[in-house]
VMD Tcl script that builds the backbone (N, CA, C; Angstrom):
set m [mol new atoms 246]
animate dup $m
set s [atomselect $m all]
$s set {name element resname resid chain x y z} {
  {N N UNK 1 A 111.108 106.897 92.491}
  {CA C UNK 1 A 111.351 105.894 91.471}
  {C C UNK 1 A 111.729 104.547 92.077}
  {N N UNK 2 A 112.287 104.632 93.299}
  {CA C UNK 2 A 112.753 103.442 93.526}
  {C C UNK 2 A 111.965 102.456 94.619}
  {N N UNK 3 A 110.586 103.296 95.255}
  {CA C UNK 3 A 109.920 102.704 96.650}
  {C C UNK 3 A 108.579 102.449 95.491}
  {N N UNK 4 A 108.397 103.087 94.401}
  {CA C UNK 4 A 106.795 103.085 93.780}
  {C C UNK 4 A 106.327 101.654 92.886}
  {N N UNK 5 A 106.638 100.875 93.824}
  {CA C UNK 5 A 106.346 99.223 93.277}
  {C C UNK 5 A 105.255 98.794 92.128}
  {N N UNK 6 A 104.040 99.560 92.260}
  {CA C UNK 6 A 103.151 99.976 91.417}
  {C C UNK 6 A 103.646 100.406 90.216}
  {N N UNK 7 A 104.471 101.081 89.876}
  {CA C UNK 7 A 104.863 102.238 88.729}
  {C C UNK 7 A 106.325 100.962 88.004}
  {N N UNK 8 A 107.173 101.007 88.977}
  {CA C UNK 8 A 108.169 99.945 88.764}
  {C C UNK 8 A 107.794 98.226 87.780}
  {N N UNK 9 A 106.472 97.615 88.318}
  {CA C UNK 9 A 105.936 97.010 87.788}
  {C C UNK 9 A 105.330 97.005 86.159}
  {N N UNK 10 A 104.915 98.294 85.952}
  {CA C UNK 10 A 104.046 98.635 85.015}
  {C C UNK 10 A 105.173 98.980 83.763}
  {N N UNK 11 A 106.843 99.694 84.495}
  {CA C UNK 11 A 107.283 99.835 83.840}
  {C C UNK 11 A 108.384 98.738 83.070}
  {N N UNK 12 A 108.640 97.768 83.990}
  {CA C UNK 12 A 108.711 96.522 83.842}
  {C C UNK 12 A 107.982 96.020 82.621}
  {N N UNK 13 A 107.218 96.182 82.507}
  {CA C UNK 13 A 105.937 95.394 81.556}
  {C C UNK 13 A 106.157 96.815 80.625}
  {N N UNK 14 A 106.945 97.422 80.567}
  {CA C UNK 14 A 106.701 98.200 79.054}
  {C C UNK 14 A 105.387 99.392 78.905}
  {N N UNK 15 A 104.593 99.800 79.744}
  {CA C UNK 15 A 102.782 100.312 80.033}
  {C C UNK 15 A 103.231 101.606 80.106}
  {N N UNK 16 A 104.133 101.774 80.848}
  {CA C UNK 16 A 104.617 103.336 80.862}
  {C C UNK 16 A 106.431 103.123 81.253}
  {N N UNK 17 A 106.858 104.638 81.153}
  {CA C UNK 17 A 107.889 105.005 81.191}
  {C C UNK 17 A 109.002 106.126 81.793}
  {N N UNK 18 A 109.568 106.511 82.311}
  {CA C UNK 18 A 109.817 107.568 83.317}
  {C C UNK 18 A 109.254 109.196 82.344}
  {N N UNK 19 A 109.407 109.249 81.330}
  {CA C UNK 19 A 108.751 110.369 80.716}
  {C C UNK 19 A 106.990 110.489 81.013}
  {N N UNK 20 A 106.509 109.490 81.367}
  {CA C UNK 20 A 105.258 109.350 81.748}
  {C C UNK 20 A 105.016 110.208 82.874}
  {N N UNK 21 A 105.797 110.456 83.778}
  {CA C UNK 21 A 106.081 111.596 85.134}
  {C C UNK 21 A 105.991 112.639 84.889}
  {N N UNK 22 A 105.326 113.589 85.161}
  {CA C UNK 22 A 105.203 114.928 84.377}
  {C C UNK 22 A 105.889 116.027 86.101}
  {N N UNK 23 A 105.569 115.463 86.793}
  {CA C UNK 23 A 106.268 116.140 87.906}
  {C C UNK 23 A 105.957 115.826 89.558}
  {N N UNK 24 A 106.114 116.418 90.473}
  {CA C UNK 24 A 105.645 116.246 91.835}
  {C C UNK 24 A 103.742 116.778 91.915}
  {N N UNK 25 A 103.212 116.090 92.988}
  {CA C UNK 25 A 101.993 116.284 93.786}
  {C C UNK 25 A 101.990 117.791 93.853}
  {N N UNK 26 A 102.846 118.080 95.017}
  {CA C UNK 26 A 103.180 119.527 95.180}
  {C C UNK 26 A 103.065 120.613 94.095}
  {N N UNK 27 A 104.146 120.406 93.123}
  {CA C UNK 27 A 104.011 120.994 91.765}
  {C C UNK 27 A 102.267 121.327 91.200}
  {N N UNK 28 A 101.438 120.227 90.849}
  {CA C UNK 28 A 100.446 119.996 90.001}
  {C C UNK 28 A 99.848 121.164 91.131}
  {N N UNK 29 A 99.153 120.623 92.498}
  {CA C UNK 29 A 98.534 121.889 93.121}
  {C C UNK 29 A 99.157 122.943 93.386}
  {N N UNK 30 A 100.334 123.211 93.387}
  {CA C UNK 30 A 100.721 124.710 93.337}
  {C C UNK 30 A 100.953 125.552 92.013}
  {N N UNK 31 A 100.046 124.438 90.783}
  {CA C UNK 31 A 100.158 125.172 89.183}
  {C C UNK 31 A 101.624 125.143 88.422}
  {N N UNK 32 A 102.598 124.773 89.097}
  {CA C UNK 32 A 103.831 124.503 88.557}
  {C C UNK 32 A 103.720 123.461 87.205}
  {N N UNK 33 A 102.881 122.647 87.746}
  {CA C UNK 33 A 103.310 121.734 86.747}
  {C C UNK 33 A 101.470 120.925 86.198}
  {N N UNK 34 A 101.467 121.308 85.005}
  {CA C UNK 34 A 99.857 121.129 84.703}
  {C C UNK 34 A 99.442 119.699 85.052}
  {N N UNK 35 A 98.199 119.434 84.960}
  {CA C UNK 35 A 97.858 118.155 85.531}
  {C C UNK 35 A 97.072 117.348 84.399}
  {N N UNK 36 A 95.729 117.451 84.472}
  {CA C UNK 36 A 95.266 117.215 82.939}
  {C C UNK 36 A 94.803 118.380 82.412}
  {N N UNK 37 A 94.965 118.181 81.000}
  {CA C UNK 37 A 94.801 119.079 80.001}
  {C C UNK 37 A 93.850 118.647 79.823}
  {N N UNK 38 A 93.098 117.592 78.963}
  {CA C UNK 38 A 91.968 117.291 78.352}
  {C C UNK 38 A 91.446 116.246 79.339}
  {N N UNK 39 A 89.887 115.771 78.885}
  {CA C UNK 39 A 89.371 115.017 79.926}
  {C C UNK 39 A 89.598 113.205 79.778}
  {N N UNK 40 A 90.710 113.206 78.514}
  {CA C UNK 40 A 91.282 112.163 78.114}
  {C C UNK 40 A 92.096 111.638 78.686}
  {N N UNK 41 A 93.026 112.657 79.625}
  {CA C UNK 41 A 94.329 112.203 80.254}
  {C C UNK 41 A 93.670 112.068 81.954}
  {N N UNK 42 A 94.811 111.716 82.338}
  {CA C UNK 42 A 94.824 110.802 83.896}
  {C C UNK 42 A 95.719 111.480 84.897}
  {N N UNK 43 A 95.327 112.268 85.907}
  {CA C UNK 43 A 96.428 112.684 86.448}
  {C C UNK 43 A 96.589 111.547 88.034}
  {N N UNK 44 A 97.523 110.740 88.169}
  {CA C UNK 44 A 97.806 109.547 89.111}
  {C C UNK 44 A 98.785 110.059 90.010}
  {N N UNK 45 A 98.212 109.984 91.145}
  {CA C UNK 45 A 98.997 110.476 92.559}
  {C C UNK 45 A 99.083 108.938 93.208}
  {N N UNK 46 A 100.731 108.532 93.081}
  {CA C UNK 46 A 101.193 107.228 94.148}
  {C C UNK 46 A 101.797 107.695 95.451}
  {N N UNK 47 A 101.267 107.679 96.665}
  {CA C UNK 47 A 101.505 107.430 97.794}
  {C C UNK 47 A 102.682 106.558 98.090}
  {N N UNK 48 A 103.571 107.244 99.057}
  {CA C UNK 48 A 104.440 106.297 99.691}
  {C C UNK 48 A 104.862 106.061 100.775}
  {N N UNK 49 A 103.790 106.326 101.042}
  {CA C UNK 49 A 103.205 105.621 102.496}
  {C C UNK 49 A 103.011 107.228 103.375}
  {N N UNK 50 A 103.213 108.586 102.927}
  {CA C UNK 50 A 102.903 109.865 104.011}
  {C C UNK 50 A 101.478 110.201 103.874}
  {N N UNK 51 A 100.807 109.517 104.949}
  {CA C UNK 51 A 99.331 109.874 105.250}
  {C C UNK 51 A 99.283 111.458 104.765}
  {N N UNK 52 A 99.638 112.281 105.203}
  {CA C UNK 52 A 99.482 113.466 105.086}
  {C C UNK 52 A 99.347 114.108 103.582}
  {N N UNK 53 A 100.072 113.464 102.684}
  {CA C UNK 53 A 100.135 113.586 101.553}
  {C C UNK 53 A 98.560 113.316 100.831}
  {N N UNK 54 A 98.136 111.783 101.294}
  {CA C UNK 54 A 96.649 111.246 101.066}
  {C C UNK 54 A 95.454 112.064 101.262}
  {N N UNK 55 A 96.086 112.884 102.918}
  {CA C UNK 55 A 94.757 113.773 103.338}
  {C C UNK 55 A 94.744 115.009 102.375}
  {N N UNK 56 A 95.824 115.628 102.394}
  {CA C UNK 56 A 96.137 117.041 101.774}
  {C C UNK 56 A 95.610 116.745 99.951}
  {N N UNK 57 A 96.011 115.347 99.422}
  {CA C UNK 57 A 94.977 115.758 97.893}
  {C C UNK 57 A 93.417 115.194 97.715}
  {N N UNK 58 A 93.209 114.311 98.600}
  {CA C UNK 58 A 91.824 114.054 99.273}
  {C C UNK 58 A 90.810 115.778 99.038}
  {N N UNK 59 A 91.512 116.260 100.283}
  {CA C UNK 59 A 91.000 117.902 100.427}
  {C C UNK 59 A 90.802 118.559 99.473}
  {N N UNK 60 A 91.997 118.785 98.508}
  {CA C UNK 60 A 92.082 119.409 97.502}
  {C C UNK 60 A 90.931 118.940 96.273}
  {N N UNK 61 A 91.396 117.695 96.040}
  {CA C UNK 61 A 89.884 117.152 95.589}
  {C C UNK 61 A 88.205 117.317 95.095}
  {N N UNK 62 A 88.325 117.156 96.933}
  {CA C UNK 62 A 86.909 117.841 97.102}
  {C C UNK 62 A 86.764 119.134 97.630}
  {N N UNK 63 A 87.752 120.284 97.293}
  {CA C UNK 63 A 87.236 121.519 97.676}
  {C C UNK 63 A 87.153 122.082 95.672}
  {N N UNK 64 A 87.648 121.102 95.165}
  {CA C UNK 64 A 87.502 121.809 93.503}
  {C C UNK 64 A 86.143 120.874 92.908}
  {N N UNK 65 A 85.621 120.143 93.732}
  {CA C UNK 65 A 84.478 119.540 93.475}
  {C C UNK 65 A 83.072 119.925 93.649}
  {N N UNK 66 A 83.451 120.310 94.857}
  {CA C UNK 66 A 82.486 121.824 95.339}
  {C C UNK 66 A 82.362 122.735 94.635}
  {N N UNK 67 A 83.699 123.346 94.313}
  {CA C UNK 67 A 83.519 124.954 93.353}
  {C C UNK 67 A 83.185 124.525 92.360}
  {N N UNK 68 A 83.081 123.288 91.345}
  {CA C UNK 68 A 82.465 122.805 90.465}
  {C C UNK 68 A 80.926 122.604 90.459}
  {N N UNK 69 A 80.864 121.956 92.013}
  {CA C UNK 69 A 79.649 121.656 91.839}
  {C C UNK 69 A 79.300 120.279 90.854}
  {N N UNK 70 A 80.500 119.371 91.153}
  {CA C UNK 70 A 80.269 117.838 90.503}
  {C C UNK 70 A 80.823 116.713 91.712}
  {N N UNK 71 A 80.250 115.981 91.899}
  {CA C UNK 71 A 80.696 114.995 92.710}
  {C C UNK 71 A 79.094 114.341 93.139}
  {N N UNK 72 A 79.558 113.439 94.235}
  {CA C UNK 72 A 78.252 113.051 95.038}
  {C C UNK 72 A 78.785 113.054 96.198}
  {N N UNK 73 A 78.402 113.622 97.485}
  {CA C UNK 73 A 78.455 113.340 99.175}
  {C C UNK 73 A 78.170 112.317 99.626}
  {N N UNK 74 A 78.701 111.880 100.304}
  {CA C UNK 74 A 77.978 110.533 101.189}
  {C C UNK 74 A 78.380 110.274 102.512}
  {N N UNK 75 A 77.957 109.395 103.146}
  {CA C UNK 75 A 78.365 109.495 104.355}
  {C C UNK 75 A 78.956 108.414 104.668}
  {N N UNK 76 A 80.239 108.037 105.415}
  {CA C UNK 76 A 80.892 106.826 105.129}
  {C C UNK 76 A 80.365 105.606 106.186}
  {N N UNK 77 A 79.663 106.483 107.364}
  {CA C UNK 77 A 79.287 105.828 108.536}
  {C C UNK 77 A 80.166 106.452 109.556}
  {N N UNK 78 A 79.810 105.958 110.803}
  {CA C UNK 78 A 80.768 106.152 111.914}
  {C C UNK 78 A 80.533 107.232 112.724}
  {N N UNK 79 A 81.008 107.078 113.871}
  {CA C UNK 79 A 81.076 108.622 114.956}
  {C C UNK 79 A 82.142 109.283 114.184}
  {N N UNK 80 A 81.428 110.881 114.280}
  {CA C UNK 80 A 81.438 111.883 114.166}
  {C C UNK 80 A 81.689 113.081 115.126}
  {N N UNK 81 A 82.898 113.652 115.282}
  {CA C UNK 81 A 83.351 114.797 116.198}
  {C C UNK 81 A 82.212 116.283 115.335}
  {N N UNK 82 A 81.857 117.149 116.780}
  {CA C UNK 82 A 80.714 117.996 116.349}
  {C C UNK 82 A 82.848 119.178 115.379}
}
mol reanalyze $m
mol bondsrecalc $m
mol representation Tube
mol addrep $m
């Protein structure tokens, strides 16, 4: 609540509100805590600054994108480790 300058701002301006938080990153992928229900709602992951955090729902991401079978691949450029 107090480093998420993004969220702080918005709540500033009235847009949302700490009830707007439904729970931790952690929580949502370990099913604790639901994420979206309908394809109306938004589930928003703010970073604060732990790379690791970025990579780990990145992954998650695209391994439920796959089992879906919705997304598009691409290639971003760049060397590539085999």
């Amino acid at each position: 609540m107090n480093e998420g300058g993004d969220f702080l701002l918005a709540k500033a301006e009235g847009a949302v509100t700490e009830e707007h938080i439904r729970g931790e990153l952690g929580d949502v992928l370990a099913g604790k805590v639901p994420g979206r229900r309908s394809p109306g709602e938004i589930t928003l992951f703010k970073s604060l600054g732990l790379a690791i955090e970025d990579v780990a729902a990145a992954e998650h991401v695209r391994r439920r994108a796959i089992e879906k079978g919705i997304g598009v691949e691409f290639d971003f450029g760049g060397a590539r480790e085999p």
